[in-house]
Backbone bond lengths (Angstrom), bond angles and torsions (degrees), N, CA, C in turn:
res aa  C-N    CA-C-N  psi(-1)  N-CA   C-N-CA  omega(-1)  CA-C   N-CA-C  phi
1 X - - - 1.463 - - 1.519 111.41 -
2 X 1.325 117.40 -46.21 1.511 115.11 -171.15 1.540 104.63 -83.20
3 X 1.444 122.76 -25.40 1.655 126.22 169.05 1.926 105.81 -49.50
4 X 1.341 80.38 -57.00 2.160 98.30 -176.55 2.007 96.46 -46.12
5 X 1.118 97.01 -46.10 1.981 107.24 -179.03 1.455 100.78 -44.29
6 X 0.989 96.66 -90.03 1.694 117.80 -171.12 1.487 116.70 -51.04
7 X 1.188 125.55 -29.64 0.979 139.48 -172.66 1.666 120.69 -72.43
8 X 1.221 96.87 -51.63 1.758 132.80 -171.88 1.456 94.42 -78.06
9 X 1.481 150.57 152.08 1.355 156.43 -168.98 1.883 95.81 -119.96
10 X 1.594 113.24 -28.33 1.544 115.02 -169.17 1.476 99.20 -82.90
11 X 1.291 94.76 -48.28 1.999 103.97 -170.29 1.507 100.98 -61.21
12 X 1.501 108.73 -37.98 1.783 104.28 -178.12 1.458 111.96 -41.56
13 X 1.442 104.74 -62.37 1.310 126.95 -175.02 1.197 125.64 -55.17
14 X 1.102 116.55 -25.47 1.413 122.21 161.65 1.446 138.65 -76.70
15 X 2.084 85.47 -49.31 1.569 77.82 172.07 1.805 116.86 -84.93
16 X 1.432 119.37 16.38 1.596 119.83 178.51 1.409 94.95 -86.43
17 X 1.993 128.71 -49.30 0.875 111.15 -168.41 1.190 123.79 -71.39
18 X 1.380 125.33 -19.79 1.808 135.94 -172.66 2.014 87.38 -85.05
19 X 0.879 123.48 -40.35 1.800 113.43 175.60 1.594 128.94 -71.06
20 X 2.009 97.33 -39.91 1.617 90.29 155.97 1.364 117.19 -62.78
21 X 1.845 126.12 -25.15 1.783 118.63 -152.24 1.863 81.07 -76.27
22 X 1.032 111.31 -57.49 1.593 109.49 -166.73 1.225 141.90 -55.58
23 X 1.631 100.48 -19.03 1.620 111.27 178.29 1.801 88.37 -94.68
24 X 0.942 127.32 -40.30 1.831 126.04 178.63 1.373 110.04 -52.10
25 X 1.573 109.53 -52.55 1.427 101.81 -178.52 1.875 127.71 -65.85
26 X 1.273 104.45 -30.73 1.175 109.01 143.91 1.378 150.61 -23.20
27 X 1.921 98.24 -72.85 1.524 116.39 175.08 1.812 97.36 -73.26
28 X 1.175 134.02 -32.73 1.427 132.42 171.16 1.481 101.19 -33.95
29 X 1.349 104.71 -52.88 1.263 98.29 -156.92 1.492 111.67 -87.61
30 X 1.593 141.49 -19.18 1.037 131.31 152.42 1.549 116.49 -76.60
31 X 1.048 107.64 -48.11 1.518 95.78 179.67 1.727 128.40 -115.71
32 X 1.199 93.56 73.05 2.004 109.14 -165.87 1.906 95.58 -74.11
33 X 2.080 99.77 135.47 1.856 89.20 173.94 1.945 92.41 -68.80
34 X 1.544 102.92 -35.63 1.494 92.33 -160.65 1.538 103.32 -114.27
35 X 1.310 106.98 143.68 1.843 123.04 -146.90 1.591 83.33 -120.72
36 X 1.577 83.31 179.83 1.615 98.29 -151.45 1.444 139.53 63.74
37 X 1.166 123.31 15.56 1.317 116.47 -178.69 1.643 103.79 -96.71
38 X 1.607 112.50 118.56 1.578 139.96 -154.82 1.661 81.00 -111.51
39 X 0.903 160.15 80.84 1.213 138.99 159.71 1.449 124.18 146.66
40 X 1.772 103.60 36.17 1.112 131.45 -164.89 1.881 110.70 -60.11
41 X 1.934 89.10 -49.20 1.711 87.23 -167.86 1.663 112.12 -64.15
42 X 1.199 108.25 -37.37 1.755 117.60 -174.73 1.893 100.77 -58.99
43 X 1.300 96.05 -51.49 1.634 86.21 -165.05 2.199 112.47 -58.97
44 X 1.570 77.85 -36.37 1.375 87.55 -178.39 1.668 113.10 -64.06
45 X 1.043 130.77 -43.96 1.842 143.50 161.86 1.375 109.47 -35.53
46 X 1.097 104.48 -26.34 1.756 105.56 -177.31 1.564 95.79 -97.15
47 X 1.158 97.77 -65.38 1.905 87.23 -172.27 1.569 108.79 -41.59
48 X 1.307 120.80 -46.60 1.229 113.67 -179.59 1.388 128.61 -62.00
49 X 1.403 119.79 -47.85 1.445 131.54 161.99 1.451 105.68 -48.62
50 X 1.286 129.16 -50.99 1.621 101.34 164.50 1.359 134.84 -64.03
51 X 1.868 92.78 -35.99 1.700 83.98 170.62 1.852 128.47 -58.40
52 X 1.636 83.65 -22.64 2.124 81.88 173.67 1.215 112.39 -67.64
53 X 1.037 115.61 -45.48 1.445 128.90 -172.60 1.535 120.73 -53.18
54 X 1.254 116.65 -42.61 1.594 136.48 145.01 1.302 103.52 -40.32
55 X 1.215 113.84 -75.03 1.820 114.80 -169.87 1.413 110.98 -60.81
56 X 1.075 129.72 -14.99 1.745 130.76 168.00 1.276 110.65 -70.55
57 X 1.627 114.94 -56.45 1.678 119.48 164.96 0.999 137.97 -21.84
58 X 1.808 101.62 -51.74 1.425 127.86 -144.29 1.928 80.50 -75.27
59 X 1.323 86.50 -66.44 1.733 117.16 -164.52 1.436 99.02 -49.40
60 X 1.616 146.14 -36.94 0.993 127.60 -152.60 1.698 108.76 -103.93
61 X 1.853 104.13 -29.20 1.268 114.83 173.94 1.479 117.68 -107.33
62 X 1.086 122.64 9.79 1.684 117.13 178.30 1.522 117.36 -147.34
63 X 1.447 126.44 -11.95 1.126 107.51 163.16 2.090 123.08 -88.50
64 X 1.065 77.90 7.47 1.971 62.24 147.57 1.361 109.87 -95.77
65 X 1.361 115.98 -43.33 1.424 113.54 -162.18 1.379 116.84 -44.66
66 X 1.781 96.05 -47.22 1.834 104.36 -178.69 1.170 113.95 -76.52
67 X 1.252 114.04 -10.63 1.528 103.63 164.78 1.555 119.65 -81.92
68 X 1.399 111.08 -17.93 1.622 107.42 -169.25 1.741 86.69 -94.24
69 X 1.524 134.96 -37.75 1.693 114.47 -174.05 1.713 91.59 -66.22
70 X 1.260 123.92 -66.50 1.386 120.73 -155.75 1.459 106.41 -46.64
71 X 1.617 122.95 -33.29 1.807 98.40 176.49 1.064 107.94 -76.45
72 X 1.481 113.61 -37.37 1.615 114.55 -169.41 1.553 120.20 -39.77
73 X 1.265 92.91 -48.71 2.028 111.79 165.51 1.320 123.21 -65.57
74 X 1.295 104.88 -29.33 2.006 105.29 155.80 1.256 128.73 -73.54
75 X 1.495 101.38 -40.00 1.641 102.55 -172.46 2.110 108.48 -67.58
76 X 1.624 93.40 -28.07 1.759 101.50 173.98 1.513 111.80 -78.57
77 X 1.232 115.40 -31.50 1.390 119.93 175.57 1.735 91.74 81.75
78 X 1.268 98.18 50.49 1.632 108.22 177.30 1.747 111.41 -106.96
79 X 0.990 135.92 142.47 1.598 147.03 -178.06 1.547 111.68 87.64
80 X 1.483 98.41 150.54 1.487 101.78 -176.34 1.533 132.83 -46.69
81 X 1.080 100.48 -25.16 2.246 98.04 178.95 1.591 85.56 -91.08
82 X 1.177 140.24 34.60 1.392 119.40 169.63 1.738 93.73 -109.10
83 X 1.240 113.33 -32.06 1.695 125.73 -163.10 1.745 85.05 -76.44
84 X 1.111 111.01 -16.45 1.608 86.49 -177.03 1.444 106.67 -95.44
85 X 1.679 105.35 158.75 1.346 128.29 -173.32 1.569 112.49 -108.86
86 X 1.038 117.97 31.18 1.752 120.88 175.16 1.447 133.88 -95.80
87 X 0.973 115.00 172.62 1.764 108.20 -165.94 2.194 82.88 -80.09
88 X 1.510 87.41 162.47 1.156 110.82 176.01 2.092 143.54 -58.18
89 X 1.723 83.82 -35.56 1.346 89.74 131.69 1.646 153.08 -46.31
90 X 1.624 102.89 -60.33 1.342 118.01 -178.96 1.580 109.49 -68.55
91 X 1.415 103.26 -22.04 1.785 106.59 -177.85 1.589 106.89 -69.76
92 X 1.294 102.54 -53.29 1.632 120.41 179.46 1.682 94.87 -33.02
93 X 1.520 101.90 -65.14 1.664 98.03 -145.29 1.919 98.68 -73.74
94 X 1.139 110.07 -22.58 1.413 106.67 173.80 1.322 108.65 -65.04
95 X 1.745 145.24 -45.53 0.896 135.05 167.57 1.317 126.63 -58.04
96 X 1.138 124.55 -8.55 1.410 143.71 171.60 1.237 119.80 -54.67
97 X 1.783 81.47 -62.59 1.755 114.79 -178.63 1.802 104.00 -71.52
98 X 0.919 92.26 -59.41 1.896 86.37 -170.56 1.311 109.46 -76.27
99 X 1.515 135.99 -2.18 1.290 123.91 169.65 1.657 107.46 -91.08
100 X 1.509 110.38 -6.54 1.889 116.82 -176.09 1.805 94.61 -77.75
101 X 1.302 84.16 -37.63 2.095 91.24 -176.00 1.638 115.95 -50.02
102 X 1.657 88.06 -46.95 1.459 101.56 178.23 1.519 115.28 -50.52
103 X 1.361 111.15 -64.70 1.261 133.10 168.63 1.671 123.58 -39.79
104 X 0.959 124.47 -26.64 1.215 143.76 178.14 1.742 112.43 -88.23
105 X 2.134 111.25 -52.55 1.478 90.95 154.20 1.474 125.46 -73.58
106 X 1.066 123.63 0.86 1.498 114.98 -168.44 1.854 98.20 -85.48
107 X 1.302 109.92 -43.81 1.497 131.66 172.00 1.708 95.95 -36.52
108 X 0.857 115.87 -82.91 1.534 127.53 177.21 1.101 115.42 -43.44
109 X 1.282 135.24 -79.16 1.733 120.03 140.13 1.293 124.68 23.44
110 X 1.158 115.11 -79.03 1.557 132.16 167.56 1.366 118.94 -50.20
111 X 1.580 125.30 -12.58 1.353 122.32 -175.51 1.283 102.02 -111.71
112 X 1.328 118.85 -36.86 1.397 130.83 168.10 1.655 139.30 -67.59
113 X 1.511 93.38 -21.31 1.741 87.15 -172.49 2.058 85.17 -113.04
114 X 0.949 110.49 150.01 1.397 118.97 -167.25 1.464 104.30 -75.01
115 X 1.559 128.69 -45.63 1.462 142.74 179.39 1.535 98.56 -61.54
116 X 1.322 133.15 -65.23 1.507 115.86 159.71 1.413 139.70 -36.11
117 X 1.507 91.19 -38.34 1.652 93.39 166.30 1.526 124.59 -73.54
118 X 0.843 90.94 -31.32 2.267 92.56 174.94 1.536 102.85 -40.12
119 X 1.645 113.26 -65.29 1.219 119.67 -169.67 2.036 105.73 -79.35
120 X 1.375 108.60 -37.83 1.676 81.16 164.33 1.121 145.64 -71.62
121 X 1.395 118.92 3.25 1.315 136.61 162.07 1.407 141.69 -18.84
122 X 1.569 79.64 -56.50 1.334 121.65 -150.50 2.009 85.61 -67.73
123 X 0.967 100.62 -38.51 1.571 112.36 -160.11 1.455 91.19 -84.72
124 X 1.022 150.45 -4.06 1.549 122.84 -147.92 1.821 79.13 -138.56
125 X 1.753 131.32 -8.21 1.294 134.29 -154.87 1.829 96.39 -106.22
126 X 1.212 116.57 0.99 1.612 125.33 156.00 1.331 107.88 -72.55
127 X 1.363 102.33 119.24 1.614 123.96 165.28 1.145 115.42 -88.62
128 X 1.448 121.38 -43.70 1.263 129.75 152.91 1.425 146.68 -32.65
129 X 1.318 108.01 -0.10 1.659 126.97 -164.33 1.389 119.78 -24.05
130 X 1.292 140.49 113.53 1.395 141.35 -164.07 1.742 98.37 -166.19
131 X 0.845 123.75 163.89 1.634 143.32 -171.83 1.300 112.65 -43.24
132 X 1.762 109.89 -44.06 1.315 118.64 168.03 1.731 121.20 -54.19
133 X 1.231 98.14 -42.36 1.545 96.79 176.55 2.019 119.37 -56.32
134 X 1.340 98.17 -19.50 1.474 86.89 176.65 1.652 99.95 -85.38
135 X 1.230 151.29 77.14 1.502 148.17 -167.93 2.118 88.58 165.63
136 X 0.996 109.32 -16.01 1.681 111.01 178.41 1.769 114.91 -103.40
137 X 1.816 103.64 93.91 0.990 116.10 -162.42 1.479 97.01 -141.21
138 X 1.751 118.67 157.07 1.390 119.37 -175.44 1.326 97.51 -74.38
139 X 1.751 113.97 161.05 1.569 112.96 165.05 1.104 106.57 -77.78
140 X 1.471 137.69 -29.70 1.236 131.81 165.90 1.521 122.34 -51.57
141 X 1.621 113.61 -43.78 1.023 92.02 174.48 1.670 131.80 -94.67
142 X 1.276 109.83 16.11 1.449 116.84 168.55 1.735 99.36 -106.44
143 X 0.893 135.57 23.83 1.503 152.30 151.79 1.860 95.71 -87.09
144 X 0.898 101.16 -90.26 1.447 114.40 -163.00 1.891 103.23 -44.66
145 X 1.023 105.19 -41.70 1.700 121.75 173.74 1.479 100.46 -44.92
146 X 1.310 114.97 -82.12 1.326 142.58 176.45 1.555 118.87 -28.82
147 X 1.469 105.00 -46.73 1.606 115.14 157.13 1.326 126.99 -64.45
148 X 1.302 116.64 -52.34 1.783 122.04 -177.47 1.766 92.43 -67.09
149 X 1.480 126.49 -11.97 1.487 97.71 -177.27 1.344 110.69 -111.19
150 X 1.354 106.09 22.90 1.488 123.70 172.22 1.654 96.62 -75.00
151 X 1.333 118.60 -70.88 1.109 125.20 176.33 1.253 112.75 -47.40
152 X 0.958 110.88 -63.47 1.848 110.93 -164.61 1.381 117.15 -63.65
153 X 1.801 132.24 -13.19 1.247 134.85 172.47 1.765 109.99 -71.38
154 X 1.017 119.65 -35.12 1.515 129.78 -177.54 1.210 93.06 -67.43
155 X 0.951 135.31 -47.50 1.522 135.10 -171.34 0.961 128.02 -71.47
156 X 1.503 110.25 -36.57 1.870 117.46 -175.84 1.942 80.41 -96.69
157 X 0.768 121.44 -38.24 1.863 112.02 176.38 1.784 93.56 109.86
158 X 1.180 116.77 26.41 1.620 115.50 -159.63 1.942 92.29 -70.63
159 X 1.253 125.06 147.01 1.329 110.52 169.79 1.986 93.32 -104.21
160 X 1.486 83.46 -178.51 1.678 93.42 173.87 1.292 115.42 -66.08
161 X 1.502 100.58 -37.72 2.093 94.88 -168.27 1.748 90.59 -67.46
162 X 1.245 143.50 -28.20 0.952 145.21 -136.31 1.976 86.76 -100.68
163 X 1.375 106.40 -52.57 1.419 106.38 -178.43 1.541 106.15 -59.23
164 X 1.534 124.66 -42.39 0.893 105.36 -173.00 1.934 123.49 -95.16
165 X 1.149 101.77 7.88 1.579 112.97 149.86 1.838 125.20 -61.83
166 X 1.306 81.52 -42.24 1.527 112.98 175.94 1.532 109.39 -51.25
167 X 1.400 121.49 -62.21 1.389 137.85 171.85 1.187 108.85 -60.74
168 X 1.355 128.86 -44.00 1.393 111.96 -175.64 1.466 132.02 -78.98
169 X 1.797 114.00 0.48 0.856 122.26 169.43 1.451 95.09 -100.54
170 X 1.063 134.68 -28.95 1.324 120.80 -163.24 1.289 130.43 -70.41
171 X 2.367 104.38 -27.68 1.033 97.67 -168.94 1.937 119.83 -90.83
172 X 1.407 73.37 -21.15 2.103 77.51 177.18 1.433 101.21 -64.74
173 X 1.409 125.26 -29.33 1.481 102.77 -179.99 1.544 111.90 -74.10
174 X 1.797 125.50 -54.08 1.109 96.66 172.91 1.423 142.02 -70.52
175 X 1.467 118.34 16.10 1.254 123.67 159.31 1.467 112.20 -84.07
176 X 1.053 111.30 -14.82 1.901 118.42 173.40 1.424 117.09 -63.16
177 X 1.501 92.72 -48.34 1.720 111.84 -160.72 1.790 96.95 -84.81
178 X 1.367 98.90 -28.85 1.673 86.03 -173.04 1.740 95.16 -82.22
179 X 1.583 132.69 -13.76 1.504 108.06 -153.52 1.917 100.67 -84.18
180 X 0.925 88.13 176.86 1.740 115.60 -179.21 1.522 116.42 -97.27
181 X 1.531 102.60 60.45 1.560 126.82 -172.48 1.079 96.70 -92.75
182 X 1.642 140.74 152.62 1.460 135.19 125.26 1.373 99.80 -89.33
183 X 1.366 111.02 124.15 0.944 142.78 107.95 1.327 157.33 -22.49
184 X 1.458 122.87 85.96 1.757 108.89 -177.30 1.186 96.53 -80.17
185 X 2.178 80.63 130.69 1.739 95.80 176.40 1.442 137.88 -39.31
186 X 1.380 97.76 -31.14 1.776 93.33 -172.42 1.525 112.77 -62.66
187 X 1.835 102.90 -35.61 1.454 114.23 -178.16 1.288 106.18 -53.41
188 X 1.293 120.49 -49.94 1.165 136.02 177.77 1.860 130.67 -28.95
189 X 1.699 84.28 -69.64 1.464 132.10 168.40 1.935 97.47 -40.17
190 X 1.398 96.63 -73.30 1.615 102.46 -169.62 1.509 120.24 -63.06
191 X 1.366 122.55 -23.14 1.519 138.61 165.28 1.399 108.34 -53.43
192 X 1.368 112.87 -67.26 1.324 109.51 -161.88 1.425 125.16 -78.55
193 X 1.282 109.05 1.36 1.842 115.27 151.99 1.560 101.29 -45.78
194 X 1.018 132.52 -56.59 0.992 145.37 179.56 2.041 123.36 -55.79
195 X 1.661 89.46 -108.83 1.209 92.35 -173.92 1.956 102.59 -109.50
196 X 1.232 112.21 178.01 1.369 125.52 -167.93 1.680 113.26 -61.79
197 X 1.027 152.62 110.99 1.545 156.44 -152.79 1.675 103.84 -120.44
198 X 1.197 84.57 149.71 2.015 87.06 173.29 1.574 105.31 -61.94
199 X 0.739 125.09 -64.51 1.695 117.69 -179.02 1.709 118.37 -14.94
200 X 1.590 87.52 -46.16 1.682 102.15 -162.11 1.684 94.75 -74.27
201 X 1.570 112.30 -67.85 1.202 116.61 -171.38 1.896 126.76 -56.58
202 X 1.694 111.17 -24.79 0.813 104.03 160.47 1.667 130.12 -44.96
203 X 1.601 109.92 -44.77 1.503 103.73 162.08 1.642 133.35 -54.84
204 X 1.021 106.53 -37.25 1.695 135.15 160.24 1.676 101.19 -31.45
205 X 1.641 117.25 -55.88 1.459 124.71 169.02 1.642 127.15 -104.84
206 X 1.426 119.77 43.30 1.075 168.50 -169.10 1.718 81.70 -74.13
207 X 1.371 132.70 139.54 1.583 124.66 161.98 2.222 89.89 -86.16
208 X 0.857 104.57 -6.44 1.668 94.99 -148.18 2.263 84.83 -99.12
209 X 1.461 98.46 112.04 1.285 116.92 -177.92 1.741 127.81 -17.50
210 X 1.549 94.39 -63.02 1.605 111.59 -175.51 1.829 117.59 -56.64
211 X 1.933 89.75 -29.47 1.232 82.51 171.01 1.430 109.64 -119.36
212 X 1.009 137.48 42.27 1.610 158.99 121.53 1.660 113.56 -40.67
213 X 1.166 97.87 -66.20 1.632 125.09 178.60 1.838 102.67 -67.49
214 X 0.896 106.27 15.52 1.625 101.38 177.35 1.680 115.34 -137.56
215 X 1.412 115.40 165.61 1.386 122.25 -166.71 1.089 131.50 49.05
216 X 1.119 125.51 61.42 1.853 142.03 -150.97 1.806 100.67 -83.84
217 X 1.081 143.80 -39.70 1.031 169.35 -141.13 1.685 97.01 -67.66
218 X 1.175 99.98 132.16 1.718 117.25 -167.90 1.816 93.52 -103.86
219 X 1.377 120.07 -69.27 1.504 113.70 -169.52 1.755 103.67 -109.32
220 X 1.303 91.31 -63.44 1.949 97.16 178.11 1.456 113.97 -75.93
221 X 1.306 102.31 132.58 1.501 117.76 -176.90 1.699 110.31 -78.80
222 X 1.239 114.37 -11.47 1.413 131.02 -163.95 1.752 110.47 -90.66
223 X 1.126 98.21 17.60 1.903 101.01 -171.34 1.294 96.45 -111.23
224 X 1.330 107.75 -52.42 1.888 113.06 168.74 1.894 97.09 -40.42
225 X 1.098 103.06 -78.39 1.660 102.82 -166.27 1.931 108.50 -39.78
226 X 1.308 98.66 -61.37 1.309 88.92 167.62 1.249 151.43 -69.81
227 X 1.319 117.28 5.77 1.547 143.02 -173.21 2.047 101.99 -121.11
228 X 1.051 111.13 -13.79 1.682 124.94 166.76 1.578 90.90 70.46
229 X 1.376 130.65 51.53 0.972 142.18 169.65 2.151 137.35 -123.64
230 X 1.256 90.85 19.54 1.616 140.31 -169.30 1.374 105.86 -91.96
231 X 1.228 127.94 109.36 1.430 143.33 -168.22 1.910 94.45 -137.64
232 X 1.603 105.78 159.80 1.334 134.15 144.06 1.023 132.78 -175.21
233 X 1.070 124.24 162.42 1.730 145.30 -166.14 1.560 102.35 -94.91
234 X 0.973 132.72 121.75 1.399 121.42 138.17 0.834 154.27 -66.14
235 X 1.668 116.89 -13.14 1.591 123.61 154.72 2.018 89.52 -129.02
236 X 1.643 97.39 125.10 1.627 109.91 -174.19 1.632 82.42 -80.05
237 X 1.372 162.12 -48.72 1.329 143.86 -137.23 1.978 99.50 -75.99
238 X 1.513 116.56 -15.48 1.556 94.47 178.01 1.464 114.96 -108.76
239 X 1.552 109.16 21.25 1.112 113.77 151.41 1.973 136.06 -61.93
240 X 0.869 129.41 103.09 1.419 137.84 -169.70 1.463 92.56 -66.40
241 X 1.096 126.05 113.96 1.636 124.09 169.46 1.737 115.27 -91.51
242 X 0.829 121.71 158.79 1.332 125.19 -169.03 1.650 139.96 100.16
243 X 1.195 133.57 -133.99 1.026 108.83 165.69 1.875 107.51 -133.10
244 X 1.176 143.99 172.62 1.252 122.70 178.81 1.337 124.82 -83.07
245 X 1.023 135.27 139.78 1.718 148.50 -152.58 1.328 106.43 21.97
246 X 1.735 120.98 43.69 1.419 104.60 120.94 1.264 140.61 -106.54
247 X 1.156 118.82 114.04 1.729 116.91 -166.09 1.585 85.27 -132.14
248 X 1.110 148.55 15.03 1.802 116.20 168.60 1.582 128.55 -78.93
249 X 1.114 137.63 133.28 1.117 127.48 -150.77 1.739 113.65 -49.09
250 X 1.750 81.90 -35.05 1.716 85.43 -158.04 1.474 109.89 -63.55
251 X 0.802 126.45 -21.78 2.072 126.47 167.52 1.255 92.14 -62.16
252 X 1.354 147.95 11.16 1.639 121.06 -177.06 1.860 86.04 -116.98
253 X 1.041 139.28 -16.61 1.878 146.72 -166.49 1.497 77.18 -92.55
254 X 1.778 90.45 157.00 1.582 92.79 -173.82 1.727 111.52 -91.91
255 X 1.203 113.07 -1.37 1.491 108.02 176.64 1.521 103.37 -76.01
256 X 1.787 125.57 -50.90 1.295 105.81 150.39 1.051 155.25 -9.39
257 X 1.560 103.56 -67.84 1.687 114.45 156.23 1.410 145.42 -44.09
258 X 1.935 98.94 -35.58 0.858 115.16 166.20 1.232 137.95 -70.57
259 X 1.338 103.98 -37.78 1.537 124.03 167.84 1.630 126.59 -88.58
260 X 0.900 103.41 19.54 1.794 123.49 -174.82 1.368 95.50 -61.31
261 X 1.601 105.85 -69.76 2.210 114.45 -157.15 1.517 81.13 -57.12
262 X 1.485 140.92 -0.53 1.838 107.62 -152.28 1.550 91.97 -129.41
263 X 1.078 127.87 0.83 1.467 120.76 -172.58 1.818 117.93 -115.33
264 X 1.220 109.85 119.04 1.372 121.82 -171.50 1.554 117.97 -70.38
265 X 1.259 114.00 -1.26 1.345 128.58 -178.57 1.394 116.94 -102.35
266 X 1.345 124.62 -24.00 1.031 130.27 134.86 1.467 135.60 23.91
267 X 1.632 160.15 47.99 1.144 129.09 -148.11 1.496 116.71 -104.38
268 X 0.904 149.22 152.16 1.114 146.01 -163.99 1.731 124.63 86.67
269 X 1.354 100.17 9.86 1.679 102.78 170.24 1.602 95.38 -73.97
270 X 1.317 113.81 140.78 2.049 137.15 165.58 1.304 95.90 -73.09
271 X 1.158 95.17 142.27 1.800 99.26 156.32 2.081 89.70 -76.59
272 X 1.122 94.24 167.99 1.525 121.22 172.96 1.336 120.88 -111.14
């Protein structure tokens, strides 16, 4: 059983993300930065029920596809990690690295082009911010995601075992960065040289724009710095999370959610 774990790149990923959600939801609950949250299991049931619901999509309409561009681009020896000549290791971690890059403009993307934003909304319109929220995403926009990385895997030469190495580090961290940990700062402090930390991302869900528009960064914390897009708070509790004048319940139920990018009544959509 634990050979089948380690072995498998899908099973990894799964069972890291169901082991980070469970030890987080936990420490949420003894040690939350932001208190008061009465209504943890419901909010969390929804984030999750969408996040399955995503993962049924993904799985039923796009992993053949990425499996038929990503060999197709091996068997031609087409996209950039194919031109390279390195041991198998060093390829891995470069695809790692240059598929986080990817991830990071596509992130931005979403804040910038207005039609992305309808459906990223949905994610950034939790006030509630807790572990679950990193798994609370539009189906549209993990549709639309899912497509642009059709293209873009042929290109960077990323293979699947490689994508799905990719995911399995990716998702316990952004369930890290989204949960409702305190954190002592220094721990804090010394992480995010590295990769993305709740501290950081809490600004990321900031209701207040400028820092909306900041810390884009999926695994490496180092794209913000280098893209001059790197913000923080020094005390995360007077951060307003969410988005501005949305507070009605019904955007927090998942038919809400769903219907967010499509409803003109809506208040609190930004222009872009």
């Amino acid at each position: 059983m634990f050979a089948l774990v380690f072995d498998d790149p899908s099973t990894l990923k799964t069972a890291g993300a169901a082991l980070a959600l469970a030890i987080l939801w936990l420490v949420e609950g003894v040690l939350p930065m932001f208190e008061g949250r009465s209504a943890r299991a419901g909010h969390g049931a929804r984030n999750l029920a969408l996040g399955a619901g995503n993962a049924a999509v993904v799985a039923v309409i796009f992993a053949a596809a990425t499996l038929f561009v990503t060999e197709s681009a091996r068997e031609r020896g087409f996209g950039l990690l194919h031109l390279l000549d390195v041991p198998a290791a060093v390829r891995l971690a470069a695809a790692v690295v240059i598929f986080d890059a990817w991830q990071y403009l596509w992130h931005r993307l979403n804040h910038r082009v207005r039609f992305l934003w309808r459906f990223h909304q949905v994610h950034h319109s939790d006030a509630e911010l807790d572990a679950t929220s990193g798994l609370r995403f539009h189906t549209g926009e993990i549709v639309l995601s899912s497509i642009a990385r059709l293209a873009v895997l042929p290109i960077l030469g990323v293979t699947v075992a490689e994508l799905l190495v990719y995911e399995a580090i990716l998702l316990p961290i952004i369930l890290f960065h989204h949960g409702n940990v305190r954190l002592p700062g220094r721990v804090d402090r010394r992480l995010r040289l590295l990769i993305v930390t709740p501290w950081m991302h809490w600004v990321h869900h900031s209701d207040h724009q400028p820092e909306t528009d900041s810390n884009y960064s999926s695994i490496f914390s180092f794209w913000d710095r280098a893209f001059g897009s790197f913000r923080l708070r020094s005390e995360p509790r007077e951060i307003r999370l969410g988005l501005e004048n949305v507070g009605r319940a019904e955007w927090g139920t998942l038919r809400g959610m769903l219907s967010m990018p499509f409803r003109r009544d809506r208040r609190g959509q930004r222009e872009r």
